[in-house]
C-alpha positions in Angstrom: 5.6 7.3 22.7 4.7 3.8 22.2 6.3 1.6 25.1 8.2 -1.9 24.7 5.1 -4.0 25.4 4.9 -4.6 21.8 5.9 -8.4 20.7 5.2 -7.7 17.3 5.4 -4.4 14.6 3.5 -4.7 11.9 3.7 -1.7 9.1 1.6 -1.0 6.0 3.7 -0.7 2.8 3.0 2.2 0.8 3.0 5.4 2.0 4.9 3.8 4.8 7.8 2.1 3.8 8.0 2.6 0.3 7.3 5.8 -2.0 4.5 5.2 -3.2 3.3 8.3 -5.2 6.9 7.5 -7.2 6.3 4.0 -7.6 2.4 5.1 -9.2 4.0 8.0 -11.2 6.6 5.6 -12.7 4.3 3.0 -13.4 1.6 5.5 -15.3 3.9 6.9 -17.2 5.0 3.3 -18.3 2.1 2.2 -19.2 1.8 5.2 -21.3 4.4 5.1 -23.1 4.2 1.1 -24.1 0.4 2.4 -25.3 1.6 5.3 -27.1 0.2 4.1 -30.5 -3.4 3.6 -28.9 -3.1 7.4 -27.5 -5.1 10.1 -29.2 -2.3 12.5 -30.2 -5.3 15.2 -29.8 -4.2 14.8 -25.8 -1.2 16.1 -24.5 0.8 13.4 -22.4 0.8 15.1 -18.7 -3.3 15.4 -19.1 -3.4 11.9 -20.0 -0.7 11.0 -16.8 -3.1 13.0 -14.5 -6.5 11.5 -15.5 -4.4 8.1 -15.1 -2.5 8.8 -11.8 -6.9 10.0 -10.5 -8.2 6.6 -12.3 -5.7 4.5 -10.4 -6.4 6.3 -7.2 -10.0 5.7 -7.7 -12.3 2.7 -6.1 -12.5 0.6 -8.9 -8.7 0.1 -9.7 -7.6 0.0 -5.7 -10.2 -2.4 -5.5 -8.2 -4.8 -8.2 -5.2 -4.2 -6.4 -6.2 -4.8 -3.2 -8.7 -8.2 -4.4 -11.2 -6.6 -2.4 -14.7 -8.5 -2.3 -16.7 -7.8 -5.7 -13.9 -6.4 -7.8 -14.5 -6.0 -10.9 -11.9 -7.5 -13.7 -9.7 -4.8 -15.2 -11.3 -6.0 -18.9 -15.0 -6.3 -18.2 -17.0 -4.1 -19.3 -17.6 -2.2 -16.4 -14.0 -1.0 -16.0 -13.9 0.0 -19.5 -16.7 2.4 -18.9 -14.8 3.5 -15.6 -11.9 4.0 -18.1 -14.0 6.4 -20.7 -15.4 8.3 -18.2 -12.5 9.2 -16.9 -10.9 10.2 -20.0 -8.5 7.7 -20.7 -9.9 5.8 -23.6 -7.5 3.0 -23.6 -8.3 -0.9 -23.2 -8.9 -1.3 -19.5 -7.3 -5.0 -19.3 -4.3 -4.1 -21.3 -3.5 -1.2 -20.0 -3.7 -2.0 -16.1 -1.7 -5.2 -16.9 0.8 -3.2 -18.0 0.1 -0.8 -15.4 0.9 -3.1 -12.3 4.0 -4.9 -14.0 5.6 -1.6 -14.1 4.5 -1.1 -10.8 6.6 -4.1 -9.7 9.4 -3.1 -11.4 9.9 0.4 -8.8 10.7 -0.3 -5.1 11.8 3.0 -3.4 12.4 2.7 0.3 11.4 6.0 2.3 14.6 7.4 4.3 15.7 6.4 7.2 13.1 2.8 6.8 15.8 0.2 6.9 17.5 1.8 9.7 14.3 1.7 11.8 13.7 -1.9 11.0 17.5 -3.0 11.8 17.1 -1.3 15.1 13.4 -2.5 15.8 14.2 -6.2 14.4 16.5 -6.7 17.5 13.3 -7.0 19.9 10.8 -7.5 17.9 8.8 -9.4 15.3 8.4 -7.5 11.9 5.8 -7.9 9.7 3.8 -5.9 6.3 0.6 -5.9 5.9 -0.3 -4.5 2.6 -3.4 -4.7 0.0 -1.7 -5.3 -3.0 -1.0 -8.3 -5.5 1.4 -10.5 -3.8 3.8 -10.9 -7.0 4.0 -7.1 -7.7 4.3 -6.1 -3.9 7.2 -8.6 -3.1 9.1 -7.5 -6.3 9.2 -4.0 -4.7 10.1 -5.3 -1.5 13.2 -7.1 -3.1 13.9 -3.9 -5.0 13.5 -1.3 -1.9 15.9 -4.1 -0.7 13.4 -4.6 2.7 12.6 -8.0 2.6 15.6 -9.2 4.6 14.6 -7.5 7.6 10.7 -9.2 7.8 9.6 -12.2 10.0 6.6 -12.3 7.8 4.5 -11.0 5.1 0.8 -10.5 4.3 -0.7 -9.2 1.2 -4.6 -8.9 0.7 -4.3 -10.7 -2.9 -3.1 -14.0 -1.4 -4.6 -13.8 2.4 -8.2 -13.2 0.6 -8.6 -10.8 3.0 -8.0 -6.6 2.6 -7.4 -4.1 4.7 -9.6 -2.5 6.9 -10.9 -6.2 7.4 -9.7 -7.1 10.8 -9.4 -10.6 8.9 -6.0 -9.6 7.6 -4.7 -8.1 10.6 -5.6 -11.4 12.6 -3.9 -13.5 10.3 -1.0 -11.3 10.8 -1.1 -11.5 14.7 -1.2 -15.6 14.2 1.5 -15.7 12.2 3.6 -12.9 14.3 2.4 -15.3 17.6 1.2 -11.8 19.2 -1.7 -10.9 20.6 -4.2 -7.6 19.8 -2.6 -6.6 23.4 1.2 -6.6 22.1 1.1 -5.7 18.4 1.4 -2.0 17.3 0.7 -1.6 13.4 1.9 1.6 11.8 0.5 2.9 8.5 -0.4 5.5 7.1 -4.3 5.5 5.8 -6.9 6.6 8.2 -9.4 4.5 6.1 -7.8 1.1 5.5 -4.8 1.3 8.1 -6.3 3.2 10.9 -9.7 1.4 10.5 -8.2 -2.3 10.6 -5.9 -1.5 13.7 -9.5 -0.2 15.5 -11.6 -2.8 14.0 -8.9 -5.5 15.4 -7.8 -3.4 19.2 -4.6 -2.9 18.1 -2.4 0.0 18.9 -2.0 2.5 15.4 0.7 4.7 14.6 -0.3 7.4 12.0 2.1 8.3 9.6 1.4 11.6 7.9 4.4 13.4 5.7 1.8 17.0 5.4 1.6 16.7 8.9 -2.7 16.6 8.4 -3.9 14.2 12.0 -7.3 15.7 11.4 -9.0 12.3 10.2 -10.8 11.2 13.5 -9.7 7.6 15.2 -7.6 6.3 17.7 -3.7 6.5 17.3 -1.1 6.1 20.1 1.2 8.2 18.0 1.1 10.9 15.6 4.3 10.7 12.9 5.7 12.9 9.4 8.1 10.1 8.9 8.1 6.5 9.9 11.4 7.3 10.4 11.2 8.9 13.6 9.5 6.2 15.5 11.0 5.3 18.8 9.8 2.1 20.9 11.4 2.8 24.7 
């Protein structure tokens, strides 16, 4: 287990802290509904919720959410093709606007999170590191009632930096006043998590509720729940 060298503990957001297959389900099915006059009643609403919930899983969206370099805007013309290839033949700028205020509006801390952080917050400094948009992530952290137990916060939208950038992670370390040597970050993504804890020689904890560790990379600690992480 992960010894009490650690100055700072930095943590992804979703999938981590927060649910966030509930938070996208909620927030589809929103946006949905406040479209329902645009919606071809040809297609029945759970098809249309699972080509949305793929769609917003998909590059081009988490690339908006995240601000990642060379994003394309949610009404050009590119992410309207994205949209009718996928089968959801709704206005791309409309609908992801509504799409990410409802996504603002669910914050759904996973068990046994705000437990952890009371007990970890005694020794150390806490921090988030999330790709998101800074207004909708920090309306879910005031709703999953977390924010009271962080020392700081940094989301990809307002650092100009995303996740696996080691940028991000860096700016999180100067803020936290650690070092690559005493920070552990926990998380839950092999690609953005795991690769910005490598990319910056930081100590990972992989959080993974199926219990699947086969993604290759280094990890000091294997987890189902974030839960169940002990610093001795």
């Amino acid at each position: 287990m992960p010894g009490n060298k650690y100055k700072a503990i930095l943590f992804d957001l979703d999938g981590t802290l927060v649910n966030y297959d509930a938070a996208q389900k909620y927030a589809a099915a929103k946006a949905i509904e406040q479209m329902s006059e645009s919606i071809s009643p040809n297609l029945e609403p759970k098809v249309l919720e699972q080509k949305v919930l793929e769609l917003v899983n998909g590059d081009a969206v988490q690339d908006i959410e995240a601000c990642r370099p060379g994003w394309m805007p949610a009404d050009s013309a590119y992410m309207q093709n994205i949209f009718t290839e996928a089968g959801v033949n709704l206005p791309s700028g409309l609908f992801l606007s509504n799409y990410f205020e409802a996504m603002s509006q669910h914050g759904e801390a996973l068990p046994g999170v705000i437990d952890l952080l009371i007990s970890l917050k005694k020794d150390h400094t806490i921090g988030i590191v999330s790709n998101g948009l800074g207004p909708v992530q920090r309306k879910r952290l005031v709703k999953a009632e977390l924010m009271e137990y962080l020392d700081l916060l940094v989301v990809s939208c307002e650092a100009g930096y995303a996740k696996p950038d080691p940028a991000i992670l860096q700016f999180a370390m100067k803020l936290a006043e650690s070092t690559p040597e005493n920070t552990l970050f926990v998380g839950d993504s092999a690609g953005s998590d795991m690769g910005v804890a490598e990319a910056s020689g930081v100590d990972f904890v992989f959080v993974q509720p199926d219990g699947n560790f086969s993604a290759p990379g280094p990890r000091v600690l294997e987890l189902r729940k974030t839960a169940d992480l002990r610093i001795f």
